[in-house]
N, C-alpha and C positions, 0 to 999 in steps of 0.2 A: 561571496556565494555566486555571484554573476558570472566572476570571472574563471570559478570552476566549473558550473554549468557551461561556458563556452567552452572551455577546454575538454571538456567532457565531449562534447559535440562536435568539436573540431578531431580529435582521435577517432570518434566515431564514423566520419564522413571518411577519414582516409582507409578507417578499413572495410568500409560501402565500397568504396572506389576499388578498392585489390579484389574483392571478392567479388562483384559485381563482372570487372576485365579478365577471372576467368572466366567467371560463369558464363560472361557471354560470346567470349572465345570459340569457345566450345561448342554453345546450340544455339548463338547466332549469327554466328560467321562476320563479326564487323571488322573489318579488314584495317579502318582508316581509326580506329579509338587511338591508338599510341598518337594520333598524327594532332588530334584537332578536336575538342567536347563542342558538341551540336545539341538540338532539340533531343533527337533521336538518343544522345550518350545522356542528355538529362534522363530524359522519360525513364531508360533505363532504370538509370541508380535510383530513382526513384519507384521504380514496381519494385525491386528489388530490395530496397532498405527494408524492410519486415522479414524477409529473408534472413538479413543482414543480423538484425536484432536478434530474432530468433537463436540463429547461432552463437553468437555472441553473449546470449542470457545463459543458455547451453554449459558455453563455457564459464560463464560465473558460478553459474549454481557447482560445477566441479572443483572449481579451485575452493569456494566454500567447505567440502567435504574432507578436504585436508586440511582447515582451521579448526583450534580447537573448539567444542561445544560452550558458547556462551551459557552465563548461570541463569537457572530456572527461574529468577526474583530479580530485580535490577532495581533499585530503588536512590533516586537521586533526587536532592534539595531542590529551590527553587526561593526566590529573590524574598517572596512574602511568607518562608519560615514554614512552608508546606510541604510534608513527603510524597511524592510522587513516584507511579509505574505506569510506564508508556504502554497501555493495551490495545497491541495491532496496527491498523493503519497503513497506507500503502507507503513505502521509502521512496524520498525522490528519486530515484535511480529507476526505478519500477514506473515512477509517472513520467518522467523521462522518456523512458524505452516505450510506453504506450502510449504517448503523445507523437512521437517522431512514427510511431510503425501504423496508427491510425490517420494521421492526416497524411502520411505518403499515399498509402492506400486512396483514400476521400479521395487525392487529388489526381494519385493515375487512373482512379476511374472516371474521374470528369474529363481530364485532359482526355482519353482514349475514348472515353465516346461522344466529344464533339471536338476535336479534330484530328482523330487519329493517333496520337502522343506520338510518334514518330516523324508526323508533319507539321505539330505545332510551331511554330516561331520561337526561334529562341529567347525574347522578351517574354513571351509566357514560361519557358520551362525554369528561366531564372528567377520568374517572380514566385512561381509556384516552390520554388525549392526558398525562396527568400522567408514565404510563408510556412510552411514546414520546421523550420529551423527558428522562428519565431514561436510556432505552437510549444517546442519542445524546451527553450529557454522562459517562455511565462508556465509551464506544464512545473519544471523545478523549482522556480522563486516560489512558485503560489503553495507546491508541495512544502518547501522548508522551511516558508512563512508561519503555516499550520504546525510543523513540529514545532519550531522557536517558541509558539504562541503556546504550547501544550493543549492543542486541539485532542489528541487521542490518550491524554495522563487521567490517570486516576486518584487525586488529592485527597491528602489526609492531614489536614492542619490541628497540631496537638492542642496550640494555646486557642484557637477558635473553637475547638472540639468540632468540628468538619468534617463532612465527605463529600465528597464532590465527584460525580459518576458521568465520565465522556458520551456522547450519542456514538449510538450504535444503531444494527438495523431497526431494532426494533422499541427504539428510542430514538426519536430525530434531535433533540437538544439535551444541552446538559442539565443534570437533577444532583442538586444540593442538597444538604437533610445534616439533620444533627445526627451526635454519636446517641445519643439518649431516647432517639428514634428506631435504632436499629435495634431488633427483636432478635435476631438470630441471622449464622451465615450456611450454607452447603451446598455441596458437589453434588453433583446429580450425570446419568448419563442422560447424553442427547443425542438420539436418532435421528438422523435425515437422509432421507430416501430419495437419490441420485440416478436418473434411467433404470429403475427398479433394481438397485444396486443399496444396501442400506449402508452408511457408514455411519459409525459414532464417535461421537464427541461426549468433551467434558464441559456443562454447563456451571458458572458458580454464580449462587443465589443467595439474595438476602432478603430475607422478612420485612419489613417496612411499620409501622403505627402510620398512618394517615391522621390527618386532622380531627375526623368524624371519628375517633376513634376504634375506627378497622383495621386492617391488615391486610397489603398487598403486598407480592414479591415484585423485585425488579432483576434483572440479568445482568450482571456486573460486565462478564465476559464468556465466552465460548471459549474454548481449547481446544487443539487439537490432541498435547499428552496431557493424561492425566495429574500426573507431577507435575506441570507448572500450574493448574488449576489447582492442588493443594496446596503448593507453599503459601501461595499468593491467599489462599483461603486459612491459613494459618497465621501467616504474617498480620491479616487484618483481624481476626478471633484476638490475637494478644495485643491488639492497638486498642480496639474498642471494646475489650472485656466481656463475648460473647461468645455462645458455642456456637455449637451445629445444630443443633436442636433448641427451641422456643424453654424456658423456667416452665410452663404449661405442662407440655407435652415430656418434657424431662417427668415431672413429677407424678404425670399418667400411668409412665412404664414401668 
């Protein structure tokens, strides 16, 4: 994994450096770049690498639009005999690109306001880029640690009779519970209201029995389409032998 995170980084860096030598071609007139990297060619490629990301995320997200559409439910094994679905979570490549584009930043604006960044010493602008490229290589291991580990999976262990539900925002740690606890599952929509803009989502819920003998729900996960919110609410109704609706309130209506 290291050694693709480097490599990752290392392609990255040379096309900072292309894009970077026109950019600054162009609206900063440095005449000597082909000749010699100085303080001043660091500082650059470092204001510039978030630039750099930018475009380059750009471009992923288009080459993505010509892949076929992955399936709605993805559901893969794991070592102790558990079914698991990875819900969410940020992809290394994502903490990657927000690790290298955040500390470039941090660090041109320390260097630029206490020495200029174009005057800095070259010992600082190579430490600072040494540091940079450190963030973004522990930003991937620590990212694919957490996948490896199944930090963001949702476990359904049959011979245990398990569930086991990932934190999320509004659950800091993970909550385990029997299937014989679970009351009921369903979809619900979820409004959130963005710079007075409302968008909605697909919330899916499950009823809970608590110890004291009540009943709270928990948020499994949020969605963006609707259809991956139902299968995934589907798939678990015929694991754990539950509707949509509570035997209660079925027999109400």
């Amino acid at each position: 994994m290291l050694a693709r995170v480097a490599w990752f980084i290392v392609l990255l860096v040379i096309a900072s450096l292309w894009t970077t030598a026109t950019v600054a071609m162009d609206f900063f007139a440095i005449s000597s770049m082909a000749n010699q990297v100085g303080s001043a060619k660091l500082f650059l490629l470092m204001a510039l690498l978030p630039f750099n990301l930018t475009v380059l995320w750009l471009f992923g997200m288009l080459g993505r639009a010509f892949k076929p559409e992955p399936p709605l439910l993805s559901i893969f094994p794991r070592e102790d005999g558990s079914e698991c679905v990875e819900l969410g979570g940020m992809g290394t490549a994502a903490s990657v690109f927000l690790a290298l584009g955040g500390s470039a930043l941090a660090f041109a604006a320390m260097l630029g306001g206490l020495t200029g960044g174009f005057n800095a010493p070259l010992p600082v602008g190579v430490g600072a880029w040494g540091a940079i490229i450190a963030c973004g290589v522990f930003a991937g291991r620590w990212s694919h640690a957490r996948q490896k580990a199944g930090y963001h999976d949702l476990r359904l262990h049959a011979e245990a009779r398990t569930l086991s539900l990932p934190p999320i925002s509004t659950r800091r740690h993970r909550l385990d519970m029997r299937w014989r606890n679970v009351r009921s599952l369903r979809v619900a929509p979820y409004i959130c209201t963005h710079r007075g803009r409302p968008y909605t989502y697909h919330q899916l819920t499950l009823e809970l029995f608590t110890a004291d003998g009540g009943v709270r729900q928990e948020t499994i996960a949020i969605f963006d389409r609707q259809e991956q919110a139902e299968v995934l609410a589907h798939w678990l109704r015929t694991r754990l032998e539950v509707g949509e609706t509570a035997p209660v309130e079925q027999r109400s209506t």
